[in-house]
PyMOL Python script that loads the backbone (N, CA, C, O; Angstrom):
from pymol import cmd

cmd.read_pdbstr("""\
ATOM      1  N   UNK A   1     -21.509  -4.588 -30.412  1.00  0.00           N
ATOM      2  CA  UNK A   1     -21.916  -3.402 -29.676  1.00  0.00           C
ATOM      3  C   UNK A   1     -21.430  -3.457 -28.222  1.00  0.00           C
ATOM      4  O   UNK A   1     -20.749  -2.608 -27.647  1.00  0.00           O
ATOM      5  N   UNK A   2     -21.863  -4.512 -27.777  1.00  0.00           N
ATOM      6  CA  UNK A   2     -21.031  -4.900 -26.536  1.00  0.00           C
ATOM      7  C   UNK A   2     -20.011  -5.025 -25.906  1.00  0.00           C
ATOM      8  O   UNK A   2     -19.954  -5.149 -24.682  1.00  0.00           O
ATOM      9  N   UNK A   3     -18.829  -5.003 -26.879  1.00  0.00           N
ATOM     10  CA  UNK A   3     -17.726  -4.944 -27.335  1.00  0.00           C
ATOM     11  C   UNK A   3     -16.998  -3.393 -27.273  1.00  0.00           C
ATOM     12  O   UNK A   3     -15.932  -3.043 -26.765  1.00  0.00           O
ATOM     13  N   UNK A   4     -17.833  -2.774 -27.866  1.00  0.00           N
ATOM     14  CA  UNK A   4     -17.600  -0.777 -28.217  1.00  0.00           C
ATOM     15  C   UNK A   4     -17.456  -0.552 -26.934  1.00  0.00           C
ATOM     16  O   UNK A   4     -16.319  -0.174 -26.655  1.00  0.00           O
ATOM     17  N   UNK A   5     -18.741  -0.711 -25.350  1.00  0.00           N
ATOM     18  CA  UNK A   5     -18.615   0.078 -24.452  1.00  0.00           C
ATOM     19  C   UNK A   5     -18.241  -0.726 -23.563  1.00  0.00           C
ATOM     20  O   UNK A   5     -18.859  -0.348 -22.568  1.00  0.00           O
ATOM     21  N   UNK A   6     -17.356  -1.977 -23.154  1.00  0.00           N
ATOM     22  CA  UNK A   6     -16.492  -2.409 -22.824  1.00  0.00           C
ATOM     23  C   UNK A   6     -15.285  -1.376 -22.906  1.00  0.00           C
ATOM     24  O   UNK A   6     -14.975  -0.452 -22.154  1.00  0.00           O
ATOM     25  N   UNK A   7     -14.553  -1.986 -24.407  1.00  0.00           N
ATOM     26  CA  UNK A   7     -13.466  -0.996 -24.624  1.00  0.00           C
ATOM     27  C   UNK A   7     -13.896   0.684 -23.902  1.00  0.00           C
ATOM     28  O   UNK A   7     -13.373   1.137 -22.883  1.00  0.00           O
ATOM     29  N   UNK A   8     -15.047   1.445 -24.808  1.00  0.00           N
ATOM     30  CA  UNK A   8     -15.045   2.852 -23.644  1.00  0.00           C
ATOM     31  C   UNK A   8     -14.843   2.826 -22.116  1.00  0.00           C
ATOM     32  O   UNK A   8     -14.201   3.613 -21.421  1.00  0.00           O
ATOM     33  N   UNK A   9     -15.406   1.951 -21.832  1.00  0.00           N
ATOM     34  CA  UNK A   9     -15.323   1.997 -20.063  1.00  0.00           C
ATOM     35  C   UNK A   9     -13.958   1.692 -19.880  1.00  0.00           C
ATOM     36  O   UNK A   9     -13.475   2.817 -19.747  1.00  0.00           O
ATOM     37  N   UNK A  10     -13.134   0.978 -19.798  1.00  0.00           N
ATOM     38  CA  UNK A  10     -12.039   0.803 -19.901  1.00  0.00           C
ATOM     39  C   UNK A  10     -11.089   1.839 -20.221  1.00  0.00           C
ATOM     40  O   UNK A  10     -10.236   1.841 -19.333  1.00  0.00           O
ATOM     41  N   UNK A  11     -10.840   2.759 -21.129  1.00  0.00           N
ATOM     42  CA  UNK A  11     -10.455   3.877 -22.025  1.00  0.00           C
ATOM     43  C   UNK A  11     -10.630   5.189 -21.160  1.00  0.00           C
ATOM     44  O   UNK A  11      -9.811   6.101 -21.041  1.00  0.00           O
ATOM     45  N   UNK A  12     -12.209   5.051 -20.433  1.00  0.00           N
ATOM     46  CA  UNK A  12     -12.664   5.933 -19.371  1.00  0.00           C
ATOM     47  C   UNK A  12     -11.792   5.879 -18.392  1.00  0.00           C
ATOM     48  O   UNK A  12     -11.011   6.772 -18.063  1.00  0.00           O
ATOM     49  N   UNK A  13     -11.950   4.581 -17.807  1.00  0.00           N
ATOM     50  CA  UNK A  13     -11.012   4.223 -16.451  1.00  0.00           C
ATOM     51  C   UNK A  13      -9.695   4.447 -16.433  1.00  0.00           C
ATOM     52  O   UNK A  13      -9.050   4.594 -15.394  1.00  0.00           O
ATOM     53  N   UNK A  14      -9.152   4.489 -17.756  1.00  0.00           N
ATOM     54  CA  UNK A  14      -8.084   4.404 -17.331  1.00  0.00           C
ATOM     55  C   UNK A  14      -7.509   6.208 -17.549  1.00  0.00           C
ATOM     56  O   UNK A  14      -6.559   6.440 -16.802  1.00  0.00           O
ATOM     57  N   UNK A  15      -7.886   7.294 -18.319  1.00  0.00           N
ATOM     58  CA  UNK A  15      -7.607   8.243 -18.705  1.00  0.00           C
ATOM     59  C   UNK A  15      -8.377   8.486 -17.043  1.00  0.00           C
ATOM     60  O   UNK A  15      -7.495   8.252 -16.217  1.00  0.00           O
ATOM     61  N   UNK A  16      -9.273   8.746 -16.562  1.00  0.00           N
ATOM     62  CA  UNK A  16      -9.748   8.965 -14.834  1.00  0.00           C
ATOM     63  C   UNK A  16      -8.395   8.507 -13.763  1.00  0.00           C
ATOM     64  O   UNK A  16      -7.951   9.341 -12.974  1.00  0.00           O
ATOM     65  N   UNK A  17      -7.947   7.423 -13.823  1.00  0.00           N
ATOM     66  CA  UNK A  17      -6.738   6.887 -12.949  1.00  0.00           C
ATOM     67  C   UNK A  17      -5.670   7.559 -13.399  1.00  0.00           C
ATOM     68  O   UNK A  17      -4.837   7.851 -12.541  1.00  0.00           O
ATOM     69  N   UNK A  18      -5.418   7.954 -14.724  1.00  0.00           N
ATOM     70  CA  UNK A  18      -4.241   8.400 -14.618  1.00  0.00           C
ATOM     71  C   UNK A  18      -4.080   9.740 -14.576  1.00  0.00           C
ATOM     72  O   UNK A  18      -2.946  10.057 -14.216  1.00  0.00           O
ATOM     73  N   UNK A  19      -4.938  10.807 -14.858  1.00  0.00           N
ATOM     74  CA  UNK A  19      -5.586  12.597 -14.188  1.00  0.00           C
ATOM     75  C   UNK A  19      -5.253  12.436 -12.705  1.00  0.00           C
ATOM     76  O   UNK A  19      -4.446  13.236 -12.232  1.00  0.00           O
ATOM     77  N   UNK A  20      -5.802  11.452 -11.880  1.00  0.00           N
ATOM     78  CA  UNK A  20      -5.589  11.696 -10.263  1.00  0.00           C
ATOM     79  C   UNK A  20      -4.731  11.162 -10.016  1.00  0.00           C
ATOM     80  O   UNK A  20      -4.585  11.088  -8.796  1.00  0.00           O
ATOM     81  N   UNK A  21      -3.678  10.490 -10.808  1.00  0.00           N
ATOM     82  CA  UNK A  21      -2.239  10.194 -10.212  1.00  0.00           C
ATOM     83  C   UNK A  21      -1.332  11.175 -10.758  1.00  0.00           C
ATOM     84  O   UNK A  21      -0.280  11.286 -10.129  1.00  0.00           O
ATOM     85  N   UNK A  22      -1.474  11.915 -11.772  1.00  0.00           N
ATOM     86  CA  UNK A  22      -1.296  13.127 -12.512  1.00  0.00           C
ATOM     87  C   UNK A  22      -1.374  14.013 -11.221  1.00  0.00           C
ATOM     88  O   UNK A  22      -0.387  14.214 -10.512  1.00  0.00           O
ATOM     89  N   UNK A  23      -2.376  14.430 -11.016  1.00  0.00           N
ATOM     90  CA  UNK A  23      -2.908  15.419  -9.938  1.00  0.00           C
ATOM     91  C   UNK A  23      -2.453  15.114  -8.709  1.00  0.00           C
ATOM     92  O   UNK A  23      -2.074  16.030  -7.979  1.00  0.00           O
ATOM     93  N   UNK A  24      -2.415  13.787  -8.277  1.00  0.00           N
ATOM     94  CA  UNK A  24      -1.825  14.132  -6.733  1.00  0.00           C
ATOM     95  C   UNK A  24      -0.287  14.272  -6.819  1.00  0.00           C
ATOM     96  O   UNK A  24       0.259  14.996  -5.987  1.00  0.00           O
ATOM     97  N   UNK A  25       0.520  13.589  -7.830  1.00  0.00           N
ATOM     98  CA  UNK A  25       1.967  13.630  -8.065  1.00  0.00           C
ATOM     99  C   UNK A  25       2.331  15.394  -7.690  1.00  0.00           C
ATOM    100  O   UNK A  25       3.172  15.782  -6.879  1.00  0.00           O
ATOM    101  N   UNK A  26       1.276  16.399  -8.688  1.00  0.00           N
ATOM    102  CA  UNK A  26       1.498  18.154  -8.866  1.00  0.00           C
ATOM    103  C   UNK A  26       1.147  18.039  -7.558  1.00  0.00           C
ATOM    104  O   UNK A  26       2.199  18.393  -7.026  1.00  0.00           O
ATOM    105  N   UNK A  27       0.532  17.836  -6.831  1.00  0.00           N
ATOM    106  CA  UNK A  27      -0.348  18.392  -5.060  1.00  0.00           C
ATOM    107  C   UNK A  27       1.211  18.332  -4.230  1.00  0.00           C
ATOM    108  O   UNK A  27       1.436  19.280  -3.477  1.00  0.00           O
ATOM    109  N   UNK A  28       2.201  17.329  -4.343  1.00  0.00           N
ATOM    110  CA  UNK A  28       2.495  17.044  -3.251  1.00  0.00           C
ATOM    111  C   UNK A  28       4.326  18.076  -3.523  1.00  0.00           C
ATOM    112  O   UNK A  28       5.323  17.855  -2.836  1.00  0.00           O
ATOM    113  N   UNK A  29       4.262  18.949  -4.484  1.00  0.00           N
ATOM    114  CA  UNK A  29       5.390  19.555  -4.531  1.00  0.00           C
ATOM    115  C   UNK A  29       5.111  21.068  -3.586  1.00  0.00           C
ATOM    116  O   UNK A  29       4.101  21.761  -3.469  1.00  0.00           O
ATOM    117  N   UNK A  30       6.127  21.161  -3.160  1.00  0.00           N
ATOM    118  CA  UNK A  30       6.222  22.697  -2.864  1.00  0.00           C
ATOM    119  C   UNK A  30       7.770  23.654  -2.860  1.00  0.00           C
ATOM    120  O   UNK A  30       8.919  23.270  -2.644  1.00  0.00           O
ATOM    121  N   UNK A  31       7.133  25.276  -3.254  1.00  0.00           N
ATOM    122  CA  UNK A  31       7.961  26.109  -3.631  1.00  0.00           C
ATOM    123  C   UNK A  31       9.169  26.501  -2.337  1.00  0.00           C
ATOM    124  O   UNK A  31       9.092  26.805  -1.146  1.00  0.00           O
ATOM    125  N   UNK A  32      10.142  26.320  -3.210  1.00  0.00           N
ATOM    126  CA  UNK A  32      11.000  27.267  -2.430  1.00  0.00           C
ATOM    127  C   UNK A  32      11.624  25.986  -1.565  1.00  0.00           C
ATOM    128  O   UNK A  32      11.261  24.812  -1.636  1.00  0.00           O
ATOM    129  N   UNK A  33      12.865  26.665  -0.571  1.00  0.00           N
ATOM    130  CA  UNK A  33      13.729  25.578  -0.074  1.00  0.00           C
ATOM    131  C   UNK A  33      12.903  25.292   1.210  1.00  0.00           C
ATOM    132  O   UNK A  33      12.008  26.074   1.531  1.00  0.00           O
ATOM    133  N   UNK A  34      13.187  24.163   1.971  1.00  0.00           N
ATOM    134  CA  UNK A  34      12.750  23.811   3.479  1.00  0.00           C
ATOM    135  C   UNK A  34      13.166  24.825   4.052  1.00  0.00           C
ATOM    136  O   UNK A  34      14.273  25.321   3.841  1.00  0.00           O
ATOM    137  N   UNK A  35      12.342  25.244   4.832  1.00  0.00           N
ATOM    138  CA  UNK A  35      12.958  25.630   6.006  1.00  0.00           C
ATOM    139  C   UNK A  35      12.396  25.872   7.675  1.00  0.00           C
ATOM    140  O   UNK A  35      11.216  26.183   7.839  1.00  0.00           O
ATOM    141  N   UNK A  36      13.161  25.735   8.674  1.00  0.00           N
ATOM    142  CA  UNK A  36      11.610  25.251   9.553  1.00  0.00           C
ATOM    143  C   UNK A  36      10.667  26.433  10.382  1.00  0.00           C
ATOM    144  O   UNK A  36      10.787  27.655  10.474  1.00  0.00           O
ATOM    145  N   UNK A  37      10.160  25.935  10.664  1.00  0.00           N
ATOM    146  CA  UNK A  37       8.873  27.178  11.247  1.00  0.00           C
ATOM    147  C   UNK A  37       9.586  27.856  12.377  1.00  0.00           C
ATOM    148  O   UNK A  37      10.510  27.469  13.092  1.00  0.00           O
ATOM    149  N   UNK A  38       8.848  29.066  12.340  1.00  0.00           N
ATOM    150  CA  UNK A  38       8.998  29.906  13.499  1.00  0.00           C
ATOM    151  C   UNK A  38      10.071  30.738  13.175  1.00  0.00           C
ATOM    152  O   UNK A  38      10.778  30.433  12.215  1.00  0.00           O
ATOM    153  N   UNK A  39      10.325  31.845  13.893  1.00  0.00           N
ATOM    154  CA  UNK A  39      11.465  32.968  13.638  1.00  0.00           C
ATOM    155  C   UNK A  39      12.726  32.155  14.114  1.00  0.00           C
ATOM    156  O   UNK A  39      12.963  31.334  15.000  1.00  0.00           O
ATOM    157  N   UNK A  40      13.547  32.886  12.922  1.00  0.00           N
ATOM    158  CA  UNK A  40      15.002  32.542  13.062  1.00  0.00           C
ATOM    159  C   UNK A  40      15.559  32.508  14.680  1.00  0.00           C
ATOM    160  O   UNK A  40      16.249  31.526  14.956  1.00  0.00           O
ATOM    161  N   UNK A  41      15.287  33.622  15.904  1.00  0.00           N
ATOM    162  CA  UNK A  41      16.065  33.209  16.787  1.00  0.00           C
ATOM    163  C   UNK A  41      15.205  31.808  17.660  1.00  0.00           C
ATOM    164  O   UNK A  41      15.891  31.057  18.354  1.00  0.00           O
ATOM    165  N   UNK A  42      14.060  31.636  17.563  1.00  0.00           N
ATOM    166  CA  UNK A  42      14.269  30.707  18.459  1.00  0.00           C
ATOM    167  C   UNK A  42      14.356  29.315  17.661  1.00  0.00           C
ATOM    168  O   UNK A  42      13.672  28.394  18.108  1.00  0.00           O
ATOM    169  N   UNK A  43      14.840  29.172  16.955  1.00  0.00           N
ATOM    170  CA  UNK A  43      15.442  27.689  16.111  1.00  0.00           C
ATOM    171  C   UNK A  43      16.471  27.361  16.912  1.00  0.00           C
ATOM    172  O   UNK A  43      17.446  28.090  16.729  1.00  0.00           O
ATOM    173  N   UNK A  44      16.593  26.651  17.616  1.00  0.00           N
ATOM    174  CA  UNK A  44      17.804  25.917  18.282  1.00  0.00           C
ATOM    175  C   UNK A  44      18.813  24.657  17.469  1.00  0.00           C
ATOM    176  O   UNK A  44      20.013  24.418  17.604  1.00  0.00           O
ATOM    177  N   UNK A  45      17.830  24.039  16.647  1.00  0.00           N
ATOM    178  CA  UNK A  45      18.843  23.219  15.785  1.00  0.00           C
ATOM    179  C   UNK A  45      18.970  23.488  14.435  1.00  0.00           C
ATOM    180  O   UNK A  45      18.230  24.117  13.679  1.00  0.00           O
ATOM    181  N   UNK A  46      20.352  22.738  14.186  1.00  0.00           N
ATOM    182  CA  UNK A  46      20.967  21.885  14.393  1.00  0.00           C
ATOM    183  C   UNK A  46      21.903  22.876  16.044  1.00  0.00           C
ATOM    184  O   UNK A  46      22.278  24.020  16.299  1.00  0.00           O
ATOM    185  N   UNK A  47      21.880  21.435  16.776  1.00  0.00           N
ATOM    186  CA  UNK A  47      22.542  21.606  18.213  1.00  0.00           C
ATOM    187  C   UNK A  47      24.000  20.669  17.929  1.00  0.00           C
ATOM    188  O   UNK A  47      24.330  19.909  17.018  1.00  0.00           O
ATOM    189  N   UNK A  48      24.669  21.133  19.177  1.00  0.00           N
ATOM    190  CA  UNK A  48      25.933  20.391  19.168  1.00  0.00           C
ATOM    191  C   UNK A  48      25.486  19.478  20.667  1.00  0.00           C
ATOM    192  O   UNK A  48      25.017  19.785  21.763  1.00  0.00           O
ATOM    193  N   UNK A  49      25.920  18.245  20.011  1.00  0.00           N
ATOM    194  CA  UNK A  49      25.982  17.627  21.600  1.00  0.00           C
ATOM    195  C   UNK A  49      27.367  17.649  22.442  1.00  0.00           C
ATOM    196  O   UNK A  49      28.572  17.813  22.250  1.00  0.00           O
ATOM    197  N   UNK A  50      26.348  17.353  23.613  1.00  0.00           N
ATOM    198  CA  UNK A  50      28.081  17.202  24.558  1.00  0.00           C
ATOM    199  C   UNK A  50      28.913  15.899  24.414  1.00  0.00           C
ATOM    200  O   UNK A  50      28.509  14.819  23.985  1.00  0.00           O
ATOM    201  N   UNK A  51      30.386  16.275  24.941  1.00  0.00           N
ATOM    202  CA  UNK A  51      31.257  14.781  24.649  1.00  0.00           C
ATOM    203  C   UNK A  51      30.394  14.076  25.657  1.00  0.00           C
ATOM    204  O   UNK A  51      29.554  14.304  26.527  1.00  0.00           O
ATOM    205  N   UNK A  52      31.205  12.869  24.940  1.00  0.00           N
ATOM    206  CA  UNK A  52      30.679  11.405  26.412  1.00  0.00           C
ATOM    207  C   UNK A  52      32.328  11.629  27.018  1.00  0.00           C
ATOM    208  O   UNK A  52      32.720  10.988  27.993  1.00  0.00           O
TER     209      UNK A  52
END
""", "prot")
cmd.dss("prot")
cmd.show_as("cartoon", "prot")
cmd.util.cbc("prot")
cmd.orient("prot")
């Protein structure tokens, strides 16, 4: 008997660990391409530097 809810707890734990590594893996995507904040004219980079 002791034996049965061993194995469950275990079976538990591990189907629980692998839902929230499941779940944060989906959390950390997002739609659509980069691109950076704020309106197009005041984006200054990519800049050119000056020669040395």
């Amino acid at each position: 008997m002791a034996r049965k809810t061993w194995r469950n707890r275990v079976k538990t734990l591990l189907l629980v660990s692998m839902a929230v590594m499941a779940l944060s893996l989906t959390a950390c995507g997002k739609k659509g391409a980069p691109h950076a904040p704020g309106p197009a004219q005041d984006i200054t980079y990519p800049g050119t530097y000056p020669p040395e």
